[in-house]
DRENPA-3360 file (N, C-alpha, C; in nm, 2 decimals, always signed):
BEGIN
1 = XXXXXXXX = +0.08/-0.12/+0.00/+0.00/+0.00/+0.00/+0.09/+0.12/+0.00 ~ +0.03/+0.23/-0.09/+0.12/+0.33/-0.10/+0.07/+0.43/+0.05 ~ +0.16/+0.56/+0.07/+0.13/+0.59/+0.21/+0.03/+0.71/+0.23 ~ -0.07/+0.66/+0.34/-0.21/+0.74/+0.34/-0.16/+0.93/+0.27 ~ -0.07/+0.98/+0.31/-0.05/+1.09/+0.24/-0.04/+1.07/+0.09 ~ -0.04/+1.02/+0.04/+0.01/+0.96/-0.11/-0.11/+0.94/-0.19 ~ -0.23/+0.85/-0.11/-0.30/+0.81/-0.13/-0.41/+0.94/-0.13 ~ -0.45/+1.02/-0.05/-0.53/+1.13/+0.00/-0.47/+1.26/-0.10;
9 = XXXXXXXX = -0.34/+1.28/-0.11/-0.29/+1.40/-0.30/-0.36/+1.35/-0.40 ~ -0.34/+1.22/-0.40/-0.38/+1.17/-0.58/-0.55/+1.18/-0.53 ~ -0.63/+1.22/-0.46/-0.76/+1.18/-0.46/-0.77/+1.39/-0.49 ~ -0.70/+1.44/-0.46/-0.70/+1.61/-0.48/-0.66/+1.63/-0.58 ~ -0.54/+1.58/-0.66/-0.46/+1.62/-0.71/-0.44/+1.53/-0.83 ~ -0.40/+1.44/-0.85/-0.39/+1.33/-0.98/-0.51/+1.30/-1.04 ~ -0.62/+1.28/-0.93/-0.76/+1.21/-0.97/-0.86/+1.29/-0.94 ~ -0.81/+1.46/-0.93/-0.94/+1.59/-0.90/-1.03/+1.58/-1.01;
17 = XXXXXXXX = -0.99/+1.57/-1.15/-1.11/+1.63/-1.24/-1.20/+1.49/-1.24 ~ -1.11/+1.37/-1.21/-1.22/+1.26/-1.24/-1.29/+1.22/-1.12 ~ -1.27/+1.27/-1.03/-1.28/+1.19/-0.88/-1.31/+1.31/-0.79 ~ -1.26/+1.38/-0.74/-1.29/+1.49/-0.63/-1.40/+1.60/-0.66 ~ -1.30/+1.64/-0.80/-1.45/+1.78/-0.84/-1.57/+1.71/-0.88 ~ -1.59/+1.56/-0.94/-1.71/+1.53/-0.92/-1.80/+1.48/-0.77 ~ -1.73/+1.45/-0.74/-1.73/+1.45/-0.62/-1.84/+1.60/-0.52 ~ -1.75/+1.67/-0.54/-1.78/+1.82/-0.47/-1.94/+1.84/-0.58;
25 = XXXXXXXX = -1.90/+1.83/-0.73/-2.01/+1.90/-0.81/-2.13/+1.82/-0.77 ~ -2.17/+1.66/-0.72/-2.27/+1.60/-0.70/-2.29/+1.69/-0.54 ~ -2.21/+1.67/-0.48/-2.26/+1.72/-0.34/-2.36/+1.91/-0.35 ~ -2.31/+1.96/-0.45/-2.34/+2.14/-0.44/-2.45/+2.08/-0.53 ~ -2.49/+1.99/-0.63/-2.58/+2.00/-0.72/-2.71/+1.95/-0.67 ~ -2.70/+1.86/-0.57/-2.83/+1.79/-0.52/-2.85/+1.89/-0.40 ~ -2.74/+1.92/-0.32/-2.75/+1.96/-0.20/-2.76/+1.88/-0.11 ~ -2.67/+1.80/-0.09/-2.65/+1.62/-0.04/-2.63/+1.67/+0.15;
33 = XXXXXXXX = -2.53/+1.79/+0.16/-2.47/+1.79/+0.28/-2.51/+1.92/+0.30 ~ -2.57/+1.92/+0.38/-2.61/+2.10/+0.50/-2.55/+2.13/+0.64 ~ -2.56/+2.22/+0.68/-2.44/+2.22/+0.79/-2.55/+2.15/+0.86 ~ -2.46/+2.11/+1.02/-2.49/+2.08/+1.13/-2.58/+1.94/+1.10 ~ -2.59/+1.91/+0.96/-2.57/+1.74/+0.92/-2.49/+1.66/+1.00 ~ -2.54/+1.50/+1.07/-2.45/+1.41/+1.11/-2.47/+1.30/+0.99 ~ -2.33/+1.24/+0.97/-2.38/+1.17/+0.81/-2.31/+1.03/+0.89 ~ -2.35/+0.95/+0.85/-2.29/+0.78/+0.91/-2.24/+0.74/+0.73;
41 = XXXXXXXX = -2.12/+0.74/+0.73/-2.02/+0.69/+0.63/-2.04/+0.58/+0.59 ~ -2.07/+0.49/+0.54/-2.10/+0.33/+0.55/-2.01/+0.29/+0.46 ~ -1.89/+0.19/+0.53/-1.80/+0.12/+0.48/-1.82/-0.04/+0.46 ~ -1.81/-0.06/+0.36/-1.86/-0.22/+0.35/-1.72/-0.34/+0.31 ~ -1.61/-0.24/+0.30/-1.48/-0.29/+0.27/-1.40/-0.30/+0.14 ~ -1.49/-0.27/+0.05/-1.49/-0.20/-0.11/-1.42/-0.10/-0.17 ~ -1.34/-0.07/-0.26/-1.30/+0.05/-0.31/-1.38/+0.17/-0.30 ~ -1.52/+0.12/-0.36/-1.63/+0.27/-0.34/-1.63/+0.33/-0.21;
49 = XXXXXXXX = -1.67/+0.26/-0.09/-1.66/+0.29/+0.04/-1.57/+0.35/+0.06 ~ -1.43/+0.34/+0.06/-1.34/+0.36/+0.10/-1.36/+0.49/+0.02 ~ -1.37/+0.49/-0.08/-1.29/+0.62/-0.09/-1.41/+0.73/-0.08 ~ -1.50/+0.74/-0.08/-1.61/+0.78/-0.01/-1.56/+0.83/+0.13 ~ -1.52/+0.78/+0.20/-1.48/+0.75/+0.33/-1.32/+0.88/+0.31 ~ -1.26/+0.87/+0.22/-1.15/+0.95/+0.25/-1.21/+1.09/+0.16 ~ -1.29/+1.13/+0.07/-1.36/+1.24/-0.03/-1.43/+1.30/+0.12 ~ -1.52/+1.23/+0.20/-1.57/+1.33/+0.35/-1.43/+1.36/+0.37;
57 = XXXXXXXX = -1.38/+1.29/+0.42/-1.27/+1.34/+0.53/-1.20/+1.46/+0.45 ~ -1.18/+1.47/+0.34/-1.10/+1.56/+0.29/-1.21/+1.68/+0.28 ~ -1.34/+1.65/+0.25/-1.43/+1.78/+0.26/-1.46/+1.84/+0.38 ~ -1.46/+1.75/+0.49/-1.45/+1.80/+0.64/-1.33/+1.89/+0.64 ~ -1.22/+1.87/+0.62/-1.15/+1.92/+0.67/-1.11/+2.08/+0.57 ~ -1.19/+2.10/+0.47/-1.16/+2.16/+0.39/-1.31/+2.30/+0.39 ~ -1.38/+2.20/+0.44/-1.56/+2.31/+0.43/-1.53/+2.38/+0.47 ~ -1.63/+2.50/+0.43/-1.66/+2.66/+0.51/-1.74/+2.61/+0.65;
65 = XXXXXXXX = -1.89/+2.52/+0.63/-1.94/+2.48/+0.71/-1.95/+2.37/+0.82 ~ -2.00/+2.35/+0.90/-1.98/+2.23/+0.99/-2.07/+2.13/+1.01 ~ -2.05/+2.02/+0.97/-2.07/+1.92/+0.94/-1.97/+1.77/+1.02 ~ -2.11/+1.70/+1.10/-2.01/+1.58/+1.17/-2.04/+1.43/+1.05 ~ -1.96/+1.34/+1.07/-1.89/+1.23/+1.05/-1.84/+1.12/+1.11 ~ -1.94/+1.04/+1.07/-1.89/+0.92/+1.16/-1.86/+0.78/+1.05 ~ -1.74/+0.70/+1.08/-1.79/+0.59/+0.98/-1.82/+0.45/+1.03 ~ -1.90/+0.37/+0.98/-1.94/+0.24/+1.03/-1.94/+0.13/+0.93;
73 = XXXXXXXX = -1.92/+0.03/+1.00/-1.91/-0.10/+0.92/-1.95/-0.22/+0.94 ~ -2.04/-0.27/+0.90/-2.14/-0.36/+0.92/-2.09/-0.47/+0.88 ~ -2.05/-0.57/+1.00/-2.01/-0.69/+0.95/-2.13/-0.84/+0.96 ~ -2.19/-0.84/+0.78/-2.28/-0.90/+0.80/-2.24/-1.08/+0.80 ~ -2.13/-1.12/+0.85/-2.06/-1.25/+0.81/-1.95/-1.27/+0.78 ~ -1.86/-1.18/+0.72/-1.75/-1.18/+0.69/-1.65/-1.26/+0.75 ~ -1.54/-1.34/+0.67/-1.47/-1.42/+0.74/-1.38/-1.32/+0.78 ~ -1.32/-1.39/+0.90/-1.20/-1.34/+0.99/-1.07/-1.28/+0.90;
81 = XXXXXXXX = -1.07/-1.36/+0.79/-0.96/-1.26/+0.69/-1.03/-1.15/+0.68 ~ -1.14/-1.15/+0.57/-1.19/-1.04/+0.50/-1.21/-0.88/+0.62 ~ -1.26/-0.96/+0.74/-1.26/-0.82/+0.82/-1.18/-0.78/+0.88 ~ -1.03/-0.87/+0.91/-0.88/-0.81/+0.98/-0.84/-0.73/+0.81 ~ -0.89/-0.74/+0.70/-0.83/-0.69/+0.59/-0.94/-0.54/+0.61 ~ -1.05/-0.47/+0.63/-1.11/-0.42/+0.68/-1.02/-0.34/+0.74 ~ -1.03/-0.36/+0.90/-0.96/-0.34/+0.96/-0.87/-0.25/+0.97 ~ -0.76/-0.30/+0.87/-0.58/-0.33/+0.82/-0.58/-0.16/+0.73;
89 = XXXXXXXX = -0.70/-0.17/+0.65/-0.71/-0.09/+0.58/-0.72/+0.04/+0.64 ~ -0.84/+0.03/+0.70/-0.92/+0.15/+0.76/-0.79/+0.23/+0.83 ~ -0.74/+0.14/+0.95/-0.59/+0.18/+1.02/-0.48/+0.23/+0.94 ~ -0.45/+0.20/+0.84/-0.37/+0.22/+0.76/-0.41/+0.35/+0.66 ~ -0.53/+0.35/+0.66/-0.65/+0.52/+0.59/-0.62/+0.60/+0.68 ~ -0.63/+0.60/+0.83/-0.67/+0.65/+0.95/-0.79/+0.73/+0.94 ~ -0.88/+0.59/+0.92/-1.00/+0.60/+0.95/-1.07/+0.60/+1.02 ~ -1.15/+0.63/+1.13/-1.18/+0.58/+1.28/-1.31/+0.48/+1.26;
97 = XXXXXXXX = -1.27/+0.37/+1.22/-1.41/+0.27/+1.18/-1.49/+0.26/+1.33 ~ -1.63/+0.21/+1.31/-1.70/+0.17/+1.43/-1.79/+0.01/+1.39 ~ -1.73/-0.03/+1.44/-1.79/-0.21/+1.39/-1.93/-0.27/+1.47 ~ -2.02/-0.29/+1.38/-2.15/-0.41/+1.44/-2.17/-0.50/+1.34 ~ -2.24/-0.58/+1.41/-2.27/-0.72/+1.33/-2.43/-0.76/+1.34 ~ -2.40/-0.81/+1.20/-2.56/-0.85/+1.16/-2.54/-1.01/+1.15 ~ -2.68/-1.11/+1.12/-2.63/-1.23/+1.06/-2.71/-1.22/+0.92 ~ -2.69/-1.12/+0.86/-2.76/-1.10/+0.69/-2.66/-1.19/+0.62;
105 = XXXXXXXX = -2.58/-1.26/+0.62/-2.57/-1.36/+0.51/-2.61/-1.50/+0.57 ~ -2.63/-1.52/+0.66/-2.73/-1.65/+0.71/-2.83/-1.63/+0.69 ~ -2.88/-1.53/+0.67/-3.02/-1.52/+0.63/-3.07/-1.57/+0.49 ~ -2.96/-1.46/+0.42/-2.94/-1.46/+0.26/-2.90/-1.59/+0.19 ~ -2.84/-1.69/+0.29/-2.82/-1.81/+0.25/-2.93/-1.89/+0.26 ~ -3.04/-1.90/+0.37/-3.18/-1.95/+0.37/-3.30/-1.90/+0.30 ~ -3.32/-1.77/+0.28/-3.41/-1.70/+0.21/-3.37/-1.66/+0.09 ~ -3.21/-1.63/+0.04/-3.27/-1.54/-0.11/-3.28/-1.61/-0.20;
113 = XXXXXXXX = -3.31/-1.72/-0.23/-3.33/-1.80/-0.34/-3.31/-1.75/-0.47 ~ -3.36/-1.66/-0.57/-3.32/-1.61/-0.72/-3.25/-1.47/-0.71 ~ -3.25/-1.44/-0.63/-3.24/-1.26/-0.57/-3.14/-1.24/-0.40 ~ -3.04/-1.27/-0.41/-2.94/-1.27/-0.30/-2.95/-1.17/-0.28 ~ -2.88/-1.08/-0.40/-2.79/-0.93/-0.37/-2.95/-0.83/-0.37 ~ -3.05/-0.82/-0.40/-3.15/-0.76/-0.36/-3.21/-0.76/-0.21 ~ -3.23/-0.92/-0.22/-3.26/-0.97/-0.03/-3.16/-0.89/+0.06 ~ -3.04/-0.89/+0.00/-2.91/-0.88/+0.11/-2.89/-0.69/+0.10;
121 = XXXXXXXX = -2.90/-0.59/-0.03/-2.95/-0.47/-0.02/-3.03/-0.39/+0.07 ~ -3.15/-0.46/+0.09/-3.22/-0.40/+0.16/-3.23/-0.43/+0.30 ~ -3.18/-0.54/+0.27/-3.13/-0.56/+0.49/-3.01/-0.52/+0.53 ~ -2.89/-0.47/+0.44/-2.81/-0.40/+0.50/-2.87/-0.25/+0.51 ~ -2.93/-0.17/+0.45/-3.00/-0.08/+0.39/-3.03/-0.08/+0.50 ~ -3.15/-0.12/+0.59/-3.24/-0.13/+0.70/-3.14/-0.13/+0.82 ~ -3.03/-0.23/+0.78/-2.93/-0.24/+0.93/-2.83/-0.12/+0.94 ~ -2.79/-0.09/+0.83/-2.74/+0.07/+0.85/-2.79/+0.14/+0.93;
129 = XXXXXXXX = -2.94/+0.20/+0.85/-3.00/+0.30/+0.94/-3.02/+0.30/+1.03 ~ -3.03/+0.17/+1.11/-3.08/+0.16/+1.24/-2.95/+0.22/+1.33 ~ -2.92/+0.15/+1.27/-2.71/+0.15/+1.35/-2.73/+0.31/+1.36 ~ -2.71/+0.41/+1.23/-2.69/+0.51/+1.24/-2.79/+0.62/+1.33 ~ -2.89/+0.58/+1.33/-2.98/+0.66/+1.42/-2.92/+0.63/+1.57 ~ -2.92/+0.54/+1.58/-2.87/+0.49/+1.73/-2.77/+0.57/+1.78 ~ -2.68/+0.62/+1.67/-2.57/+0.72/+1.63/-2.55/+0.85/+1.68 ~ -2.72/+0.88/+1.63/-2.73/+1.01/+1.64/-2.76/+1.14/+1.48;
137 = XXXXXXXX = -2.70/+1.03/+1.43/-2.72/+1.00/+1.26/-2.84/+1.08/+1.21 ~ -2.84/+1.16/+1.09/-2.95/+1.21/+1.02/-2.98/+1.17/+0.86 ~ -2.83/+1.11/+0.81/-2.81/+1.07/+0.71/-2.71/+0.96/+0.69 ~ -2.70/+0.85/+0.64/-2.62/+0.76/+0.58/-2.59/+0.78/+0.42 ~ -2.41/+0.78/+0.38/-2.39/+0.78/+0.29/-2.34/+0.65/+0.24 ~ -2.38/+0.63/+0.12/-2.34/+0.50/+0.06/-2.23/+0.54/-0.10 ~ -2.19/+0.44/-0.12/-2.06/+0.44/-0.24/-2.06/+0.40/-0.39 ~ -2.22/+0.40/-0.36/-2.26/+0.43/-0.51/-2.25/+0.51/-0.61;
145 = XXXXXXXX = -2.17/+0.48/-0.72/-2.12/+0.55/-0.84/-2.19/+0.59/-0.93 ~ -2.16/+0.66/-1.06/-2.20/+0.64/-1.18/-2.25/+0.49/-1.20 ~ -2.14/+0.36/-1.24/-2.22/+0.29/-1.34/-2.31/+0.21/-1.25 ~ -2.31/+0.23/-1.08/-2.42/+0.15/-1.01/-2.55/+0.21/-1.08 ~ -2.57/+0.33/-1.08/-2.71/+0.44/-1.14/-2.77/+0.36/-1.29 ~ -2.63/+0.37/-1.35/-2.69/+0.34/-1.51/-2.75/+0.20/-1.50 ~ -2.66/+0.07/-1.46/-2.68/-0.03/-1.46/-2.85/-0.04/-1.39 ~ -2.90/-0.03/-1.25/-2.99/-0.03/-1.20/-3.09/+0.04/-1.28;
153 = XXXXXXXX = -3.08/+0.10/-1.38/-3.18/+0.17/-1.49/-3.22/+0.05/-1.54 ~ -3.11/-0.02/-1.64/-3.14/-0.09/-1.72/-3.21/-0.22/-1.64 ~ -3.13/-0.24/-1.54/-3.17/-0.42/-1.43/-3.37/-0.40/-1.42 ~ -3.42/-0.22/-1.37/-3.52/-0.23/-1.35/-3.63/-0.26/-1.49 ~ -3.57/-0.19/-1.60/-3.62/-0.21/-1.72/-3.60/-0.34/-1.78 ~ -3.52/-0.35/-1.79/-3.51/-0.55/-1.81/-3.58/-0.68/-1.74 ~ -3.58/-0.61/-1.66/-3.62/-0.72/-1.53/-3.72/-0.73/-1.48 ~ -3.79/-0.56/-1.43/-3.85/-0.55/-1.35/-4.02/-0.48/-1.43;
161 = XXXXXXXX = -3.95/-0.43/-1.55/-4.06/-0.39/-1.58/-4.09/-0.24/-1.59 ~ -4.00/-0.19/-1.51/-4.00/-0.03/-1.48/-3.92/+0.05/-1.49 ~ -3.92/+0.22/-1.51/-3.81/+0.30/-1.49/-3.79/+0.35/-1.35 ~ -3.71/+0.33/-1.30/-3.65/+0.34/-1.17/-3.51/+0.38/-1.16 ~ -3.45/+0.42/-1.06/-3.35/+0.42/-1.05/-3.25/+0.46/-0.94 ~ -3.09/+0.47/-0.89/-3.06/+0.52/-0.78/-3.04/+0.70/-0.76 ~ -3.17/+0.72/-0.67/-3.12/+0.88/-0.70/-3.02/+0.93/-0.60 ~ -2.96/+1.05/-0.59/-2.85/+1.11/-0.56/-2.87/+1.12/-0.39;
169 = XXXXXXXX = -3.04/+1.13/-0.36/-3.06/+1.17/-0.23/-3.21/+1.09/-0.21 ~ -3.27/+1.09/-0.09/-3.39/+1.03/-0.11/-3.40/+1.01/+0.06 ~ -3.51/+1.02/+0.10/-3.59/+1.01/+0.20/-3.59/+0.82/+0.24 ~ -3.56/+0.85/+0.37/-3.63/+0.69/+0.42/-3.73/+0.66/+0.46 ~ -3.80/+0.56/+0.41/-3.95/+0.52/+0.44/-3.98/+0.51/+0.55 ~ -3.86/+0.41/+0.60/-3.89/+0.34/+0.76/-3.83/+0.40/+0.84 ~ -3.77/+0.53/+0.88/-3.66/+0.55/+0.97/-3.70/+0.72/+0.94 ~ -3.75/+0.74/+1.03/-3.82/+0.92/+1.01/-3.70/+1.00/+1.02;
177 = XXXXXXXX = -3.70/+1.13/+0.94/-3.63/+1.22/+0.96/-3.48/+1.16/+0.91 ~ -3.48/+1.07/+0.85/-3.33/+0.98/+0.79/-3.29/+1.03/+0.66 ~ -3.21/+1.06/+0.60/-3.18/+1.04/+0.45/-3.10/+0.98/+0.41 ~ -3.08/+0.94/+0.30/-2.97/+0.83/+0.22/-2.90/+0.95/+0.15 ~ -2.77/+0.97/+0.11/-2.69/+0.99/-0.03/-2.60/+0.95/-0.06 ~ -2.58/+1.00/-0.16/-2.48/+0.92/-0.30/-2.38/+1.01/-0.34 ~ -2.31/+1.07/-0.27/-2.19/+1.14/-0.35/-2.06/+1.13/-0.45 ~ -2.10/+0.99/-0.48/-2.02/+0.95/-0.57/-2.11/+0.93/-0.73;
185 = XXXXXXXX = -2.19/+0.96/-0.69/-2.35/+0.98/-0.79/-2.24/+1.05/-0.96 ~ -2.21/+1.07/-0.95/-2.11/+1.12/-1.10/-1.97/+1.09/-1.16 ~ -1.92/+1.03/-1.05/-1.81/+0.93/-1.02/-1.80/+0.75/-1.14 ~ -1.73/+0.75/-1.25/-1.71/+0.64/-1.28/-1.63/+0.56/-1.22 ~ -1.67/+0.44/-1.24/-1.57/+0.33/-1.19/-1.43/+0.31/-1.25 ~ -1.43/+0.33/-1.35/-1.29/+0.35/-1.47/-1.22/+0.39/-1.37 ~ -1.25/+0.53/-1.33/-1.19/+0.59/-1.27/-1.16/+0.54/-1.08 ~ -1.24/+0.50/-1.04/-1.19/+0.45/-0.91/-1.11/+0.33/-0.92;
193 = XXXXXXXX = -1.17/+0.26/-1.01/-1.03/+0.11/-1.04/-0.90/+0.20/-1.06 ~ -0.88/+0.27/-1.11/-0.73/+0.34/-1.11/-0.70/+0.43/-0.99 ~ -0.76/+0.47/-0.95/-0.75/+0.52/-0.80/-0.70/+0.39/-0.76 ~ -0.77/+0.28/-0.74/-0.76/+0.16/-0.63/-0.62/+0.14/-0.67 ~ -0.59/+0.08/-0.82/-0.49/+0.03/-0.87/-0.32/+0.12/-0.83 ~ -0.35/+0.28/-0.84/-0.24/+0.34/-0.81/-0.21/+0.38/-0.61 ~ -0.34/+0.36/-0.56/-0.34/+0.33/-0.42/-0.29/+0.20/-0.39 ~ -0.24/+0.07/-0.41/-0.21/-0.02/-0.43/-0.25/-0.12/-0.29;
201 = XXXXXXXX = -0.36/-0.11/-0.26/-0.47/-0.13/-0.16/-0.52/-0.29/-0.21 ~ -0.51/-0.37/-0.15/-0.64/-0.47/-0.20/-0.75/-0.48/-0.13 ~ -0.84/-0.41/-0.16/-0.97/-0.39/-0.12/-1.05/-0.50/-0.10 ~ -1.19/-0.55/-0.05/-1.24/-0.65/-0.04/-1.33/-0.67/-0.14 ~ -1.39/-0.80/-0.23/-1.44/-0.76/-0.28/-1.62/-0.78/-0.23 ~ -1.74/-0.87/-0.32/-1.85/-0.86/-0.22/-1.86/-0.93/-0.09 ~ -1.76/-1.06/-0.10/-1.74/-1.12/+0.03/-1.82/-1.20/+0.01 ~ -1.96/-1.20/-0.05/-2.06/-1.31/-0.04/-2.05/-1.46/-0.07;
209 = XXXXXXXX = -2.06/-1.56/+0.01/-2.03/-1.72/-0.05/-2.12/-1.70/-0.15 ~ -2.26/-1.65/-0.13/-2.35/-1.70/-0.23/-2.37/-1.67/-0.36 ~ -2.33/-1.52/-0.36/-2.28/-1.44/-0.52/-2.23/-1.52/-0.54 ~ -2.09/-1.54/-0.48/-1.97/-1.63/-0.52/-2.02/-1.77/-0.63 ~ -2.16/-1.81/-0.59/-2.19/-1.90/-0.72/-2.25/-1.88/-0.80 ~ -2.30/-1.79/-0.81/-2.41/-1.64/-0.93/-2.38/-1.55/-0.97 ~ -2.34/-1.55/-1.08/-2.26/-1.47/-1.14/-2.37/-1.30/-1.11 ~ -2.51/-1.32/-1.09/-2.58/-1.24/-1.09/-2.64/-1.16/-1.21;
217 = XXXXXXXX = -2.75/-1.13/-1.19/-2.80/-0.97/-1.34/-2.75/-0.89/-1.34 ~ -2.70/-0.84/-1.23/-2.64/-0.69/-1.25/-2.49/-0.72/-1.33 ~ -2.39/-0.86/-1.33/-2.30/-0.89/-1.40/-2.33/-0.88/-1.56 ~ -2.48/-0.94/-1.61/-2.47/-0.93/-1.70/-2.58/-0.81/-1.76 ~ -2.53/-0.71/-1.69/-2.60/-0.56/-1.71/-2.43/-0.48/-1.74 ~ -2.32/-0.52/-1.66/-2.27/-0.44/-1.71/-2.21/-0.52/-1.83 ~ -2.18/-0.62/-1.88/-2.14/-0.71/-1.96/-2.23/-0.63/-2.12 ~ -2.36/-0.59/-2.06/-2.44/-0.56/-2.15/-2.40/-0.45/-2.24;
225 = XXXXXXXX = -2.38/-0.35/-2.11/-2.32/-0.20/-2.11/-2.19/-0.22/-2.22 ~ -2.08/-0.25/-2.16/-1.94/-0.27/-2.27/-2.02/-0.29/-2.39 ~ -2.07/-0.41/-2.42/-2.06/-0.41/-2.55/-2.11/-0.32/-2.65 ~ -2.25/-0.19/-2.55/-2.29/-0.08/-2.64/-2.21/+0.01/-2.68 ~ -2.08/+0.00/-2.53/-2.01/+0.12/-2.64/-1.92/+0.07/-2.69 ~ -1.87/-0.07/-2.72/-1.83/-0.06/-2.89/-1.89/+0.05/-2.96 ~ -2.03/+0.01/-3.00/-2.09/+0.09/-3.09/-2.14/+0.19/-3.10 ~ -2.13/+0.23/-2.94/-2.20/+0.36/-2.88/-2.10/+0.44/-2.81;
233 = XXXXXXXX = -2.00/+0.54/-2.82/-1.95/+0.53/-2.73/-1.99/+0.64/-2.60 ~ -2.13/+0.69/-2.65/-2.16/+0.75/-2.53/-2.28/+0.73/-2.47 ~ -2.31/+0.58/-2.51/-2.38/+0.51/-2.42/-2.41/+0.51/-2.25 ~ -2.28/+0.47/-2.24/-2.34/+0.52/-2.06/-2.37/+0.64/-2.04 ~ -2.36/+0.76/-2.08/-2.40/+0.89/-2.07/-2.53/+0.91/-2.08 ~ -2.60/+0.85/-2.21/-2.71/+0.86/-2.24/-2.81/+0.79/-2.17 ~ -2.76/+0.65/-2.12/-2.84/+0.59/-2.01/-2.90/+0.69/-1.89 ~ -2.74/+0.77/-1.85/-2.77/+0.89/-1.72/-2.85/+0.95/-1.73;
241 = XXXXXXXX = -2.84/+1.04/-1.86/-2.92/+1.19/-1.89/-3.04/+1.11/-1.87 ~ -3.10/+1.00/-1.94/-3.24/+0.95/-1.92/-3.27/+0.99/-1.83 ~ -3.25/+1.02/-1.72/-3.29/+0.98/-1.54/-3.37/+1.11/-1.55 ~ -3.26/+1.19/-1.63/-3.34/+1.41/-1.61/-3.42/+1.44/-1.73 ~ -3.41/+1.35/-1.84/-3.45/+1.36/-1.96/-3.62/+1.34/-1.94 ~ -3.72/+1.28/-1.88/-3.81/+1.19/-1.89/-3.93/+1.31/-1.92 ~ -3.98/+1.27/-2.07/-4.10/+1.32/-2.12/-4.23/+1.28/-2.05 ~ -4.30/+1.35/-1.96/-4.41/+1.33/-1.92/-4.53/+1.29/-2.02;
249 = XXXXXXXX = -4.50/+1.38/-2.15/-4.67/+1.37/-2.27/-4.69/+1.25/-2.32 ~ -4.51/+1.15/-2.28/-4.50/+1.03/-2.35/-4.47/+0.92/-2.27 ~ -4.49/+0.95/-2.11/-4.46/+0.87/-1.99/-4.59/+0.88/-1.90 ~ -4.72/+0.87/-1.97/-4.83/+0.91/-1.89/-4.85/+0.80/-1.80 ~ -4.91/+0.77/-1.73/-4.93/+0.72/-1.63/-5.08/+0.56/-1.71 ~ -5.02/+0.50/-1.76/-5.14/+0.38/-1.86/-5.13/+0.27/-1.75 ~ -5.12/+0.25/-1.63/-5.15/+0.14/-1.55/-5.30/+0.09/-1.58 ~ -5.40/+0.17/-1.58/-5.54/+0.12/-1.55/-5.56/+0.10/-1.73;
257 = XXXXXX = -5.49/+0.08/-1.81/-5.50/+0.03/-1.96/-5.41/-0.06/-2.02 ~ -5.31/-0.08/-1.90/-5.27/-0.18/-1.93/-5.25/-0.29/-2.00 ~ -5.19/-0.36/-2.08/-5.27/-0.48/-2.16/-5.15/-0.61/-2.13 ~ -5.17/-0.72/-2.13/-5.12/-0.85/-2.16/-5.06/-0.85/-2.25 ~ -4.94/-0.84/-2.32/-4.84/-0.86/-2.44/-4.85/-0.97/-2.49 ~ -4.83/-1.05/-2.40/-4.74/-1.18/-2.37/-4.81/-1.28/-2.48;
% end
């Protein structure tokens, strides 16, 4: 691993136009962070997280405003490597992690039958917030990127039937006065794989036994993706803009006319 100062320049300075100033521009564009915000970090042991986790700390220490920070890490199973590598990291970040445990992958092994990484989404989702209210917490941020947004576009339209998608900020249903965001909301992965790669970090990856034998939809969403831009090369882009693009005169609401295709 290269040394946390080394690692924290290149996130300002080598990797500012692709990484930081989008970074900052998602945060001022949604309005993700307000002062006197407490935000729960959510590290899950991932590249995304992580650097999530070092983009706060460098905007803490950089804002006009005041804004607290906390980060946490939910260990839903993880073997004894995977979370001393955790750990190893975080220490080596100087990051001040806070650790609880779920049993979401014993669960996920008995219940998720077609749908793991969905089952297992929303019960981390749920076990966060809890954690973080307990906190003190008003918001949890998560390390969702660019191509998490595009891909879940298409997984919902493919799959599911609908346009949907991950937005930048959003209210919690179950957990009053909570918010979710995404400050990496503009952030490509291209670009954090080379962050990871020149940070020379081995990050963890989903950890899951059960992925581990499912290759999963969202694998062959991004599998999907590559191959459009062969021929597209501003395909992922155009997937995005959809999200702001959406014609109401041509998106009316036809549930109750619905018809049978099939």
């Amino acid at each position: 691993m290269k040394a946390k100062i080394d690692i924290e320049k290149a996130i300002i300075k080598k990797y500012r136009k692709e990484i930081y100033s989008k970074f900052v521009k998602a945060i001022k564009d949604f309005n993700l962070i307000e002062e006197n915000d407490n935000i729960a970090i959510c590290i899950s042991g991932g590249k995304d997280s992580f650097l999530l986790a070092k983009c706060m700390q460098e905007l803490k220490r950089h804002n006009k405003f005041g804004f607290n920070i906390k980060f946490i890490v939910m260990n839903p199973g993880y073997s004894k490597e995977n979370l001393n590598q955790i750990i190893k990291i975080a220490k080596h970040l100087e990051i001040p992690i806070e650790i609880f445990t779920s049993n979401i992958f014993e669960v996920i092994k008995e219940f998720g039958n077609n749908s793991p990484c969905y089952l297992c989404a929303r019960m981390r989702r749920g076990a966060l917030y809890n954690y973080a209210k307990k906190l003190g917490c008003n918001k949890i941020a998560l390390g969702h990127h660019f191509n998490d947004v595009i891909e879940t576009i298409l997984l919902n339209q493919l799959y599911n039937g609908n346009f949907s998608a991950m937005l930048p900020i959003l209210d919690s249903d179950n957990f009053e006065n909570m918010k979710l965001i995404r400050p990496l909301f503009y952030i490509k992965e291209k670009d954090i794989i080379s962050w990871q790669k020149y940070s020379e970090i081995n990050f963890i990856d989903c950890a899951c036994h059960v992925t581990k034998k499912n290759i999963g939809k969202r694998q062959e969403i991004k599998q999907l993706i590559d191959n459009l831009l062969k021929t597209n090369p501003n395909a992922d882009i155009n997937i995005f803009h959809s999200m702001f693009n959406v014609n109401p005169n041509t998106t009316k609401q036809l549930s109750n006319k619905r018809k049978n295709i099939e």
